[in-house]
Phi, psi and omega in degrees: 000332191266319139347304170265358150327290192265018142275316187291350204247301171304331163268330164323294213280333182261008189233019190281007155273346193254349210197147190301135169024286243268323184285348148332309180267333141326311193288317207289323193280001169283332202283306177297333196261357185291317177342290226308294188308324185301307189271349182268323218270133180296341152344309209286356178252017183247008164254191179228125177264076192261126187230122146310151126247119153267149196043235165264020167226193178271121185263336181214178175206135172239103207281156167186170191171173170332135208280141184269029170261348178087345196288154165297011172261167177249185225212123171271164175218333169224163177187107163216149194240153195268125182331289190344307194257349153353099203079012143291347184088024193253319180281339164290339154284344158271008203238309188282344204266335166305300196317302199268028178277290215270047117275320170302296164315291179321316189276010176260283219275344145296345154281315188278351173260018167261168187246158212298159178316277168338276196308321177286324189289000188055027161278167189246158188281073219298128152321112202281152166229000000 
């Protein structure tokens, strides 16, 4: 729910020039209500959900995960900071914490697909006892 608060409030606010009141309000409240769905798909667990706070609720968010194209790269798929923090730094601190998120990651799937030191010289793997 809160999650979908500062997307609706954030797409309000940056899109309230382009479209009338009413659709305006229409649209905002499509943004706010998706979470739900968004997060029930089972898709959603093979992404990341990174949440700003100030004080106890949520000021930003960065939704991201595997590219949806299949390519090795990942993909941000949302970034909205709630108007209130707007020129705060909160979404470019949420921009670095991805950056060392999908660095951290890249170098855990590349360790795990290089093949062991032992194994390229073709020793076998002794069982500890």
């Amino acid at each position: 729910e809160s999650i979908g608060e500062v997307h609706a409030e954030a797409w309000r606010a940056s899109h309230r020039d382009l479209f009338e009141v009413e659709w305006l309000a229409k649209l905002a409240e499509q943004r706010r209500a998706r979470w739900s769905v968004v997060m029930a798909d089972r898709r959603f667990t093979r992404n990341t959900l990174l949440v700003a706070e100030r004080g106890h609720r949520v000021a930003a968010f960065v939704h991201f995960g595997p590219h949806s194209d299949g390519v090795p790269d990942g993909e941000i798929f949302d970034l909205y900071a709630h108007p209130t923090v707007w020129g705060r730094g909160v979404t470019s601190t949420d921009q670095t914490r991805v950056a060392d998120l999908t660095d951290t990651l890249a170098r855990q799937v590349d360790q795990l697909q290089q093949p062991d030191q032992n194994q390229r010289q073709g020793k076998q793997h002794q069982p500890l006892h």
